[in-house]
C-alpha positions in Angstrom: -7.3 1.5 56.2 -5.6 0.6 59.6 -3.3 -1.9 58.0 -1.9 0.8 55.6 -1.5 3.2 58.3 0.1 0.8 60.1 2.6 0.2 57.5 3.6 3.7 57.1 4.3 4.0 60.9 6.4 1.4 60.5 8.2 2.6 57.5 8.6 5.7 59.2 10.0 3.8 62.4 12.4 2.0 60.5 13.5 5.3 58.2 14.0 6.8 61.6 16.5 3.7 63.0 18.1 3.6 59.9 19.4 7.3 59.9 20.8 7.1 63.2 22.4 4.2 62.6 23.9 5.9 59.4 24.7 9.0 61.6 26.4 6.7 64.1 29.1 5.6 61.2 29.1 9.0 59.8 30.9 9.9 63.5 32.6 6.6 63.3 34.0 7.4 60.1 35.3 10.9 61.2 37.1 9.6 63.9 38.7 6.7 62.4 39.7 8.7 59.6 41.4 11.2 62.2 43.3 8.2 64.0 44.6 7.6 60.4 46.1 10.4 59.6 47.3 11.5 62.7 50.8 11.4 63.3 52.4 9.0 66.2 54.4 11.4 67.8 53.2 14.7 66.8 55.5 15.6 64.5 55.0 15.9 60.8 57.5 13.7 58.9 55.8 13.6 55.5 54.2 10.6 55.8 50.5 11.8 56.6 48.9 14.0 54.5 48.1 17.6 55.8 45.2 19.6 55.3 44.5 21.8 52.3 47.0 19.8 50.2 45.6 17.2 47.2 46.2 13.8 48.1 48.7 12.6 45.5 50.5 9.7 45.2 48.9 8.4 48.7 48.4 4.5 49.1 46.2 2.8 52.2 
């Protein structure tokens, strides 16, 4: 019985270190994807897309 409870603390350990890892990229994610489409100077010139409009005709 110890072995199998042994192999669910360990699941459960690496469950645990594998959703904060995925958290970690989730944040990662978000704030690349913000560098991205923020513009260089500030200004909108067309070339980034802006909130609350479909993405159409956009190429990365």
């Amino acid at each position: 019985m110890s072995t199998t409870t042994e192999k669910k603390n360990l699941t459960k350990a690496r469950i645990k270190e594998l959703q904060e890892q995925v958290d970690d990229l989730k944040e990662l994610v978000n704030t690349l994807l913000s560098v991205i489409v923020e513009e260089p100077d500030g200004v909108h010139t067309g070339s980034a897309p802006t909130g609350g409009h479909p993405l159409a005709n956009t190429c990365m």
